[in-house]
C-alpha positions in Angstrom: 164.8 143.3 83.6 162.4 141.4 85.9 160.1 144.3 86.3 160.0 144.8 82.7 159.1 140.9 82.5 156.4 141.0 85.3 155.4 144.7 83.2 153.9 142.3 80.3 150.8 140.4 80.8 149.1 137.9 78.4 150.5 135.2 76.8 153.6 137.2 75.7 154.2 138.1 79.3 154.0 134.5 80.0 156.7 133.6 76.8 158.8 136.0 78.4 158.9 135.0 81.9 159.3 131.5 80.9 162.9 132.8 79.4 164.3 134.8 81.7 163.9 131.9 84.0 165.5 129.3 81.9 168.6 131.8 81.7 168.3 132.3 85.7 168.9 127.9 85.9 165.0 128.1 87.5 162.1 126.2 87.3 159.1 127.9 85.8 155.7 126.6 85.5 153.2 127.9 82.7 150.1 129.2 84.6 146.8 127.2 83.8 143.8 129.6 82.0 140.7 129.5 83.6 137.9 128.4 81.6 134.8 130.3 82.2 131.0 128.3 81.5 129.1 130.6 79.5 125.4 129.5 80.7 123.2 127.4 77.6 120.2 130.0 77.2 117.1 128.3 76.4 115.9 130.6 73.8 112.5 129.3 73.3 111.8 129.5 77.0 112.9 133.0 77.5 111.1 134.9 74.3 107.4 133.2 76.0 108.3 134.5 79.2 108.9 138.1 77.1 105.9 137.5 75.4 103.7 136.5 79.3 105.2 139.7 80.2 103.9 141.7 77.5 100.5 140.5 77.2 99.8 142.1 80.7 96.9 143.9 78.8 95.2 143.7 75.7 93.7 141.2 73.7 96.3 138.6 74.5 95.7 139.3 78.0 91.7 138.2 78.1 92.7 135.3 75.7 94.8 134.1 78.5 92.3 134.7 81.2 89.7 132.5 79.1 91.9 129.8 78.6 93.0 129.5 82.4 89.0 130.1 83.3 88.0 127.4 80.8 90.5 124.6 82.7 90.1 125.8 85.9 85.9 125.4 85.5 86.6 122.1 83.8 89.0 120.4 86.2 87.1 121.6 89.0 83.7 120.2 87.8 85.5 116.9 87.3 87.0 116.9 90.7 83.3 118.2 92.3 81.7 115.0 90.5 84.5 112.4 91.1 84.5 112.8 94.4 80.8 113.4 95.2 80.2 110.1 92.9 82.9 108.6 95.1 80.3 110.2 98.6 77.4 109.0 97.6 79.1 105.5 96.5 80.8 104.8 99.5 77.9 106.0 101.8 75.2 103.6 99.9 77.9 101.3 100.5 78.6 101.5 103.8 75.1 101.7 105.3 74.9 98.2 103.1 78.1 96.4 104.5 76.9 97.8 108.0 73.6 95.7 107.9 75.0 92.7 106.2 79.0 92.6 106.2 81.2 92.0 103.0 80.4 88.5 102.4 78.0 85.6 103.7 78.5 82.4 104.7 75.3 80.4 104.5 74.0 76.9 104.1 73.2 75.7 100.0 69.4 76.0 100.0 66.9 75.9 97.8 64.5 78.1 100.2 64.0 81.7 98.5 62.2 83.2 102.4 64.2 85.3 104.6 65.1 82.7 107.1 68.1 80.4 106.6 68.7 76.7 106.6 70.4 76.3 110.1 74.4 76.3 110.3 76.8 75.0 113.0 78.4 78.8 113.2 81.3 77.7 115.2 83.4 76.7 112.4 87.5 77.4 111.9 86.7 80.5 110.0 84.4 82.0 112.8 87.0 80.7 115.6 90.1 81.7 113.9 89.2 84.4 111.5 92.6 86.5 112.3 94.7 83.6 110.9 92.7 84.1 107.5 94.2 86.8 105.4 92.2 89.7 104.9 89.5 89.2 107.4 88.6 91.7 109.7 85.7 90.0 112.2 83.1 87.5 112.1 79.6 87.2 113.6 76.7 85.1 113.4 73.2 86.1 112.7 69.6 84.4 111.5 66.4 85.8 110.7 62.9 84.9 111.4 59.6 85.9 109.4 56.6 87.9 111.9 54.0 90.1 112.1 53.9 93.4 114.2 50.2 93.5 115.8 49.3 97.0 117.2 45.4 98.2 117.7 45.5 100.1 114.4 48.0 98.3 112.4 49.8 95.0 111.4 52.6 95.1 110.1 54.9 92.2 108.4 58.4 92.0 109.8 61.7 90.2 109.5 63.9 90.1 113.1 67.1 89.8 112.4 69.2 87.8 115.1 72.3 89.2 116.8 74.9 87.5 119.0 77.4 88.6 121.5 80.2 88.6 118.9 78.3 91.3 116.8 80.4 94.6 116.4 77.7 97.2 117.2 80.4 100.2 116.4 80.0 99.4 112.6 76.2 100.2 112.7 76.3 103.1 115.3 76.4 105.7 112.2 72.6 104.1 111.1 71.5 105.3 114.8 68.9 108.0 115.3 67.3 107.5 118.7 68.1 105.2 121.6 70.5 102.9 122.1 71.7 99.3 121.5 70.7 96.3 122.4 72.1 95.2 125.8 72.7 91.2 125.5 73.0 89.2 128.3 75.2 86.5 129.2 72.6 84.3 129.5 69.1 84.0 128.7 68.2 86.2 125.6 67.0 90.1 125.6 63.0 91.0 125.7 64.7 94.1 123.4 64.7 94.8 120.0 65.9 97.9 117.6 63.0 99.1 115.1 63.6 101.0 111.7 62.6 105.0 111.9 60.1 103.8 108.5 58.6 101.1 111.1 58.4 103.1 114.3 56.4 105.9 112.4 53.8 103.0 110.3 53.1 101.4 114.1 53.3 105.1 115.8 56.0 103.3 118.3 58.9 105.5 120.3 62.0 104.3 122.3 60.8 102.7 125.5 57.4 101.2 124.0 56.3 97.9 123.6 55.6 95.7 120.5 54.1 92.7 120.3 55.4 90.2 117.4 53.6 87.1 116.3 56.0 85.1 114.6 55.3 82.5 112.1 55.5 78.9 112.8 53.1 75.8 114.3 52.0 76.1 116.8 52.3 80.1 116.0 54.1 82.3 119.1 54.8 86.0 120.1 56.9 87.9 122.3 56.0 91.2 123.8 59.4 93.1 123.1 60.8 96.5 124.3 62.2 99.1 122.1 64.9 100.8 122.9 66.6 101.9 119.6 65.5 103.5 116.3 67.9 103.2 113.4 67.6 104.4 109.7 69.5 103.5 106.5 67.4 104.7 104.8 67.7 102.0 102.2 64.0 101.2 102.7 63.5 98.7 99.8 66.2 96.4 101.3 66.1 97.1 105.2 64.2 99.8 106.8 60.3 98.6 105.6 60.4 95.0 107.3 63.9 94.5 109.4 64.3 94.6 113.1 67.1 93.8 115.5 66.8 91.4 118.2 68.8 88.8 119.6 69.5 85.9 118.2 68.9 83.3 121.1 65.3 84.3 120.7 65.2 82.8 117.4 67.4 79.9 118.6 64.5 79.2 121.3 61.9 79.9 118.9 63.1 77.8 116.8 64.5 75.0 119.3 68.5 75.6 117.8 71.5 75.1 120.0 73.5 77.7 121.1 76.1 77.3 118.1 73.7 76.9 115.4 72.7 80.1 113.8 71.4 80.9 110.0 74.8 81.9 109.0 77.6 84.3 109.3 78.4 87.7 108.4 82.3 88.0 107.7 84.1 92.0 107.2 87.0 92.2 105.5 90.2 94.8 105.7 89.9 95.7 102.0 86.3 95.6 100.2 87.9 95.8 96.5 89.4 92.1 97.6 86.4 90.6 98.6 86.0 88.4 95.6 89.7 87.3 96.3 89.1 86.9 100.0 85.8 84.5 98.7 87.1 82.6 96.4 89.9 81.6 99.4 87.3 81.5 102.4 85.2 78.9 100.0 88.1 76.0 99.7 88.5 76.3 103.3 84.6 75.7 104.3 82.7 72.5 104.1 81.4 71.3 100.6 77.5 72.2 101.8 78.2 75.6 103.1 78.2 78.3 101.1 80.5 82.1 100.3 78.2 84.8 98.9 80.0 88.4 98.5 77.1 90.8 99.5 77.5 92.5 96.4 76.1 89.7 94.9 73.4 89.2 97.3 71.9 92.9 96.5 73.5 93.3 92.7 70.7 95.5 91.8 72.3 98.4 94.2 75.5 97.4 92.8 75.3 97.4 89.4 73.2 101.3 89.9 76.3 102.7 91.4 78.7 100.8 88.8 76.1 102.6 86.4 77.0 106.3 88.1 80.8 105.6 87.3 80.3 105.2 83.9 78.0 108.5 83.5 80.6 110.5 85.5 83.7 109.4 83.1 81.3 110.0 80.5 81.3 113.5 81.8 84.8 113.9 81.8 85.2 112.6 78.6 83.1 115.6 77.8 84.8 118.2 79.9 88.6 117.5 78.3 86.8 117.7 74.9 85.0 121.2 75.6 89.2 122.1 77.5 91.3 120.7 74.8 88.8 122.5 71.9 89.2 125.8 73.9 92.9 125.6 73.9 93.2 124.7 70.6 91.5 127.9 69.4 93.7 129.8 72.0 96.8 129.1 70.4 95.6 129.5 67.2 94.6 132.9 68.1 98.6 133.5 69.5 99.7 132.1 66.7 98.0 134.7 64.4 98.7 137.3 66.6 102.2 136.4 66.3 102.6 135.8 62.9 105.2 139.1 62.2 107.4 137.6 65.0 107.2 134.1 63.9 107.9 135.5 60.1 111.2 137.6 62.0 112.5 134.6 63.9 112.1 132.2 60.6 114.3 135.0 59.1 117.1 135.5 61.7 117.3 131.7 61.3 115.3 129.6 63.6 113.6 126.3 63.2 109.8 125.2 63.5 111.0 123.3 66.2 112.2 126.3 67.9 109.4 128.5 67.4 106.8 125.7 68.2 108.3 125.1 71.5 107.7 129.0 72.3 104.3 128.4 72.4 104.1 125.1 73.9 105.9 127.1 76.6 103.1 129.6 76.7 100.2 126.7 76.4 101.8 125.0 79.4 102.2 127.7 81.6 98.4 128.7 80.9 97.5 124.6 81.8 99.4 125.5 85.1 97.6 128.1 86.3 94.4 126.6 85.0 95.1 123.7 87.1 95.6 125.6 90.3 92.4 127.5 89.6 90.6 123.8 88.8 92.0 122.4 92.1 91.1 125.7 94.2 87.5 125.4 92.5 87.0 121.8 93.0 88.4 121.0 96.3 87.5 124.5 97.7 83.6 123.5 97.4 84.1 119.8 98.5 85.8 120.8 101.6 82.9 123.5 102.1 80.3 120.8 101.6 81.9 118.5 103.3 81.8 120.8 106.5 79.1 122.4 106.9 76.7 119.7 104.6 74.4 122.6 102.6 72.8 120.7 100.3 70.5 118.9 101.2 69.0 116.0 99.5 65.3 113.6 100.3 66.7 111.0 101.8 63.6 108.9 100.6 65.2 109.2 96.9 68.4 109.4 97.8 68.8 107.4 100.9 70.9 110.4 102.3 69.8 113.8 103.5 72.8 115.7 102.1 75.3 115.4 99.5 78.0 113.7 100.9 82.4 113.9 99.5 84.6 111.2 99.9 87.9 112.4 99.8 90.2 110.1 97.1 93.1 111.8 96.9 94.3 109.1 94.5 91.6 110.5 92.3 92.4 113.9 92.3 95.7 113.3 91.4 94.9 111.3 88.2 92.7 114.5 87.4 95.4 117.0 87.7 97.7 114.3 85.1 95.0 113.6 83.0 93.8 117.1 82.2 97.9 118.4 82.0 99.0 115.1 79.7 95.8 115.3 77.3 96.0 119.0 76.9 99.3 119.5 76.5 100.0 116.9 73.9 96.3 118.5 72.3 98.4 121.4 72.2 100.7 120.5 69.2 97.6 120.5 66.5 97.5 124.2 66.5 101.3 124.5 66.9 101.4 122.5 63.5 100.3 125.0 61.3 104.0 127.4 62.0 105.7 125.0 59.3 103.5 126.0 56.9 104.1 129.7 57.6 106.4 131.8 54.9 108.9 133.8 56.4 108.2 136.7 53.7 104.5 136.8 54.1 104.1 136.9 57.6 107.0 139.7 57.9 104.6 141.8 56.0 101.5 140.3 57.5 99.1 143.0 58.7 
């Protein structure tokens, strides 16, 4: 009997072991079923990876490649001119903050010359700049109106004062021959630091002498030596009439003290806070001193690179346009070359939703692999450029002698999601038109 009973299987078996138990006074426990997960198939996902597969050749297949060529070129032109912009910004920049700092602190004057209304420098803020938030050093400077006096030339000058504090590494890039300027501990230094612009107009080298009359009553001059050539190339504002010197020769010239200087020059950890950092450093100072971000001091520069942002997003507004407008006639193009299968699966049942989501699936995987081509693009020339620096520019209209790339990382990122986002939602315009597609026609659409 029990082998006939363990004989059955199924649920009868089951039925029938449970009896012959119960006569046999035993215990008998039904056996669980196992359920078995049948996997969820996402049928819209797997008929565009059938129809990727397919268009391996063809029409289909150079539709594809046009589309993926058509972001690629886009999203690498945007990345090229974002960060270049971002080079040629931050290097215009940076030769200015070298020469003058982030921000100014300066007597309230009404004199428009060079030279400053004399300041007691040694104020809380120059003392005990690393209790201020945000500040990175301070240093004193002044500057003092001359003439440059050579048997063939004469040339007007503004010397620009240096103390011991000054933090020479910050202005090291600008050097092109020479060295700095040694200060001593005492005394001031017969040295001074001339512009490549100036050192060509008065045909001086490193380890000449120049001679500067400088402007006052009864009128002096100094016979200085040269030991350094910078260029910023930023002739306008510094290389046509500044030279470095120190500043106790201005302080005697001038009869100062040792802690009275024309002002000082404050750096900051973060330049897109300086107007913060300002605005805090001014209710700190006294009421006749004076904050001035340097951006404000040379707004002209300023507001010209502000004026490259805008031209650059204009360009991108443009690129996305020419990106999403190619897509958009890529999918259409699927979509007619699919009609019979769109006209099938409208048949056997499916939604628009369903069908729509087929090709959104096939526009999105093209965006991919348009965006890896746009990143290799982009990035792949910048990183070439930035290398090996081969092209050039005139530094005299550029104020640099090569492109330069600033890498924002930040920046490339918001490419990548800007160009995925915009296209893909772009991408349900074309996908529209499937409502409007009858099942019967398009079965027998040829």
């Amino acid at each position: 009997m029990e082998g006939a009973v363990s004989g059955v299987t199924g649920v009868d078996g089951c039925a029938l072991q449970a009896k012959h138990h119960k006569r046999s006074g035993k215990n008998f426990i039904l056996p669980t079923r196992k359920k078995f997960i049948i996997p969820k198939l996402n049928f819209s996902y797997f008929i565009s990876k059938r129809i990727n597969r397919e268009t391996g050749e063809g029409f289909s297949s150079t539709i594809h490649k046009i589309a993926v060529a058509s972001i690629g070129i886009g999203l690498g032109a945007a990345i090229i001119s974002f960060l270049i912009m971002h080079g040629f910004q931050d290097t215009v920049k940076n030769k200015i903050y070298s020469f003058s700092g982030h921000m100014l602190v300066t007597k309230f004057s009404m004199n428009n010359s060079m030279e400053e209304t004399p300041m007691y420098f040694n104020i809380d803020l120059y003392e005990n700049y690393s209790r201020y938030p945000g500040i990175k050093h301070v240093q004193e400077f002044a500057h003092k109106a001359g003439l440059i006096k050579t048997d063939e030339e004469v040339l007007g000058v503004v010397v620009k004062g240096i103390g011991k504090s000054y933090d020479s590494t910050i202005f090291l890039d600008n050097m092109v021959a020479g060295r700095f300027l040694h200060l001593p501990d005492s005394g001031y230094a017969n040295e001074v630091m001339l512009s490549s612009a100036i050192a060509r107009k008065i045909k001086t080298e490193v380890g000449d002498q120049v001679i500067v009359h400088f402007f006052q009553n009864p009128p002096r001059f100094r016979r200085l030596n040269v030991v350094g050539i910078y260029e910023t190339n930023l002739s306008e504002y510094f290389d046509d009439k500044i030279i470095l010197g120190d500043i106790r020769l201005i302080a005697r010239l001038n009869g100062w003290a040792d802690s009275v200087a024309g002002g000082v020059e404050v750096f900051v950890h973060d330049i897109n806070r300086v107007e913060d950092i300002a605005q805090s450093v001014g209710e700190t100072i006294d009421f006749d001193q004076n904050v001035q971000p340097v951006s404000d001091k040379y707004i002209q520069v300023f507001e010209w690179l502000n004026l490259l942002s805008r031209q650059v997003s204009i360009l991108l507004v443009i690129i996305l346009t020419v990106v999403c407008v190619n897509m958009i006639s890529v999918i259409l193009i699927l979509v007619m070359e699919r009609t019979q299968m769109i006209g099938m699966l409208k048949a056997l049942g499916a939604n628009n939703r369903i069908i729509r989501n087929i090709f959104m699936y096939n526009g999105v995987n093209l965006v991919v692999k348009g965006l890896l081509l746009g990143n290799l693009i982009g990035l792949g020339f910048c990183f070439l450029q930035d290398r090996f620096k081969w092209i050039k520019l005139n530094p005299h209209d550029y104020y640099m002698s090569f492109v330069p790339v600033s890498w924002h990382w930040e920046m490339v990122l918001i490419l990548n999601l800007l160009t995925f986002l915009i296209v893909t939602v772009v991408l349900l315009l074309p996908t529209a038109i499937i409502a409007s597609i009858n099942p019967i026609k398009a079965i027998r659409f040829d």
